[in-house]
C-alpha positions in Angstrom: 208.4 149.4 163.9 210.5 149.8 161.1 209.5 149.1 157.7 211.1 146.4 156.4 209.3 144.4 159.3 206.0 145.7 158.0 206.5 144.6 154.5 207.8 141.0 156.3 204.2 140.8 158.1 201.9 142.0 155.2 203.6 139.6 152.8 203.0 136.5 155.5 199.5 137.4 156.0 199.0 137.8 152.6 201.1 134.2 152.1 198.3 132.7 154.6 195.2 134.4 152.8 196.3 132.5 149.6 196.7 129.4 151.4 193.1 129.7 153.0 191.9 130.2 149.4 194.0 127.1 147.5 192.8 125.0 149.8 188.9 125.6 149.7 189.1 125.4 146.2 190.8 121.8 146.5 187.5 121.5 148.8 184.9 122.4 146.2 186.6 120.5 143.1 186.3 117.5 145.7 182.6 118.0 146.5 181.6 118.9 142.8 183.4 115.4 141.6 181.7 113.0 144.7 178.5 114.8 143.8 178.8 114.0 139.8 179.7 110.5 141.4 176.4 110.1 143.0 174.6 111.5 140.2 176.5 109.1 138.3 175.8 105.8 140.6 171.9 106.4 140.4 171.6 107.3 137.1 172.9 103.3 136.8 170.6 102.0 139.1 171.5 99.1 141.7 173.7 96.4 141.4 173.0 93.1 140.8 174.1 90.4 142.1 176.9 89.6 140.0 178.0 93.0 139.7 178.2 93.5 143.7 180.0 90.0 143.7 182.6 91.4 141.2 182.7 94.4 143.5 183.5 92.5 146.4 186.2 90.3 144.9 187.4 93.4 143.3 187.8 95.5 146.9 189.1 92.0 148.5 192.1 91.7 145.5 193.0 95.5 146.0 192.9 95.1 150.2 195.7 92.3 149.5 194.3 89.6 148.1 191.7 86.4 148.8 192.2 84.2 151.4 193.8 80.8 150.3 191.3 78.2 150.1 191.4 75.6 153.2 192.9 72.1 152.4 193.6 70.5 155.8 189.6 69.4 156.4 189.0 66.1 157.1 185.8 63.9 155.6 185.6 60.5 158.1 182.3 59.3 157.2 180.4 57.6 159.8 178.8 54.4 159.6 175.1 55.4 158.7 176.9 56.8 155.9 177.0 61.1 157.2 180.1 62.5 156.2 182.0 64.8 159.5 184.0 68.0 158.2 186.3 69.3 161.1 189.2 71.5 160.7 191.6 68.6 162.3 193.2 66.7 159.2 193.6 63.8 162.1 190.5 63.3 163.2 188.7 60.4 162.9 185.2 60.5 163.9 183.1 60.8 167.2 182.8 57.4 169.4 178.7 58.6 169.7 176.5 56.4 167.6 173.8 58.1 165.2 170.3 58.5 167.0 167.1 57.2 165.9 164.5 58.8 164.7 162.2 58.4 167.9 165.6 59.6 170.0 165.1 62.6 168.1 161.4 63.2 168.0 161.8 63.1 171.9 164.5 65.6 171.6 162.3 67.8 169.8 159.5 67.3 172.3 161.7 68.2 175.6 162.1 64.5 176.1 164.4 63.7 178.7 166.8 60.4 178.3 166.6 60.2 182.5 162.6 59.8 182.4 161.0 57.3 180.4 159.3 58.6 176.8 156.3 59.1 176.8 155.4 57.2 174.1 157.4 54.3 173.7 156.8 51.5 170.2 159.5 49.1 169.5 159.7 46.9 166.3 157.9 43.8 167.8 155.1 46.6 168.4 154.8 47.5 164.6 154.3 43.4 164.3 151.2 43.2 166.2 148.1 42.6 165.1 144.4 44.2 166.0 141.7 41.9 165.1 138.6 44.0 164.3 135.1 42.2 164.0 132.0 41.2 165.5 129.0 43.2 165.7 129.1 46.8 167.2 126.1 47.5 169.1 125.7 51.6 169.4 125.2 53.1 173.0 121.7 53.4 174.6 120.4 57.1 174.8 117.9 57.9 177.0 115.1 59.9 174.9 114.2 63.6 177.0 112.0 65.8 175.4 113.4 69.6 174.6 110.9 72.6 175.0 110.2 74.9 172.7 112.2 78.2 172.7 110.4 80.3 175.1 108.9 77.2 177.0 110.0 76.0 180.8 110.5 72.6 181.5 107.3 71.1 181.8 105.9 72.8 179.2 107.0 70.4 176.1 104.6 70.3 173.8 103.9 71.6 169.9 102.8 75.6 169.5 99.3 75.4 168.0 98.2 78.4 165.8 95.1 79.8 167.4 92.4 80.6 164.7 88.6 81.6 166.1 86.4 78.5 164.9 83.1 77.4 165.4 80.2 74.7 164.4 77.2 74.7 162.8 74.8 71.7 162.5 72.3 70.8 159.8 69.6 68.2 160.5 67.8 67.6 157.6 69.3 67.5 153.8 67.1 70.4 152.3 68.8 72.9 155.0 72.0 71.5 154.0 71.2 71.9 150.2 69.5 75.4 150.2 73.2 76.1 152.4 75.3 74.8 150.1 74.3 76.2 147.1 73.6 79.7 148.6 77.7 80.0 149.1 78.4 77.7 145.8 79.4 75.1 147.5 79.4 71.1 146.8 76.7 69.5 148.8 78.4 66.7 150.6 76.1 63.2 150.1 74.8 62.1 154.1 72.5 60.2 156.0 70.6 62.8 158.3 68.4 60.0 159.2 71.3 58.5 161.4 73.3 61.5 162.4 73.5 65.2 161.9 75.8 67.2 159.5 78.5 69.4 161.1 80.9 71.8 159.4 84.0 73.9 161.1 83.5 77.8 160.1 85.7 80.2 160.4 85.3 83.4 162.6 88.0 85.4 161.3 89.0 86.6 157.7 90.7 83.1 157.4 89.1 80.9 155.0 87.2 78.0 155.8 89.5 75.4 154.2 92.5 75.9 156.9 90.2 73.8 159.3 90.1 70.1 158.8 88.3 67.4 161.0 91.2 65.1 162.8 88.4 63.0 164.7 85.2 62.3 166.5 84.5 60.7 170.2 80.8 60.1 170.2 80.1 60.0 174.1 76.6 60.1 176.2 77.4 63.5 177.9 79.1 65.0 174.9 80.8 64.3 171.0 84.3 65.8 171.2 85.3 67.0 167.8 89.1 66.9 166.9 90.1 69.7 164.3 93.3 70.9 163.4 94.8 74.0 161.9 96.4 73.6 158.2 97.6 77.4 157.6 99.5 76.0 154.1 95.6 75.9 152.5 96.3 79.5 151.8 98.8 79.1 149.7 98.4 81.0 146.1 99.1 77.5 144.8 95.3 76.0 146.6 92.5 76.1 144.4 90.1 78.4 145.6 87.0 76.1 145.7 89.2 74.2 147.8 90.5 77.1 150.6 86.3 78.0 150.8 85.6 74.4 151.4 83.7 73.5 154.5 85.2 71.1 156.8 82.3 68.4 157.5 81.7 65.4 159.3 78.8 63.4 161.1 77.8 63.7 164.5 75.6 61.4 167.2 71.9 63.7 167.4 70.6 65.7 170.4 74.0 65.7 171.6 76.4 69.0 172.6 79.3 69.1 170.8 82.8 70.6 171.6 85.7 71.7 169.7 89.1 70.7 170.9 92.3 72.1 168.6 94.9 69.0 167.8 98.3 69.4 166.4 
């Protein structure tokens, strides 16, 4: 190889080297302006509306222009008064009349025009009258009793609260006295000529005044004596002379008595 073909080679290579390099700088001036362009666009923050508007009609004008607006629309009002815009300058109108209102709630409802609606009212309907009067006489219920929670059927019936009790009869008024004022209570004013004295006493730390006699069933055999259980006479609101009370009342003599718990 001779040398002026050589010189002809290193002078294209070196041709091509300075090529390489022009066009990466063209590169990085690019990339350093879109960046700065960038930086630029958030630093202002986003459009609004009327600024991306602009924008649009903007791009639109530079791509060739806006469309033309349309003139060739047609506006052949129907007669309920709707107003039809269609492309066609000729036309005219649709030969379908408007639908009703109940033509398009069964539309809505997945009526169909081949069945009959399902619910049907007409204008003479709407004219009807409903005449509402007369005494309304409400339905007979049969009354059943509901047990208890807990209870089986069969078993209706009130819960009683079970508090120990028990009687004690006086016969003569100094016992019933020397009694009574030995626990500072009031001596209650009987007859122990006719009947005896009985009181309900409690066998528990319950007081005495939760007890109170309901009734008594003087019979030959036996006196059943009705009590019942009043567990509100403990209370801090009952006065304490009251919730130490006795409960008394008379009973046939030289009879046995029994104690049966009513609710």
């Amino acid at each position: 190889m001779d040398n002026r073909t050589l010189r002809f080679l290193i002078y294209f290579f070196l041709g091509l080297l300075g090529l390489f390099m022009v066009l990466m700088a063209v590169n990085y001036a690019g990339s350093l302006l879109g960046r700065q362009a960038a930086v630029t666009e958030e630093k202002k923050g986003p459009l609004t509306p009327t600024e991306m508007a602009a924008q649009t009609i903007a791009d639109a004008r530079n791509r060739g222009g806006l469309p033309p607006p349309r003139t060739n629309f047609s506006s052949a009002p129907f007669s309920s008064g709707g107003v039809m815009v269609v492309k066609n300058k000729d036309f005219n109108g649709v030969a379908a009349r408007p639908k009703t209102m109940m033509e398009l709630l069964s539309e809505l409802g997945g009526g169909d025009r081949s069945k009959p609606a399902p619910i049907k009212i007409t204008d003479t309907d709407m004219d009807k009258k409903i005449a509402i009067g007369g005494e309304v006489k409400p339905p007979k219920v049969a009354a059943a009793s509901m047990p208890e929670i807990g209870r089986e059927a069969g078993q209706e019936g009130a819960t009683l609260l079970s508090v120990p009790v028990d009687y004690k009869l006086f016969k003569s008024a100094e016992t019933w006295a020397a009694f009574a004022a030995a626990r500072k209570q009031k001596a209650v004013a009987h007859d122990f000529s006719k009947s005896d004295l009985l009181i309900l006493v409690s066998l528990s730390d319950f007081p005495n005044g939760i007890f109170s006699v309901a009734g008594v069933e003087p019979d030959k055999k036996e006196t059943v004596v009705k009590y019942r259980v009043n567990p509100m006479a403990m209370t801090p609101e009952t006065p304490a002379a009251q919730r130490d009370a006795y409960a008394a009342a008379p009973v046939p003599k030289g009879v046995p008595v029994r104690l049966v718990q009513v609710p």
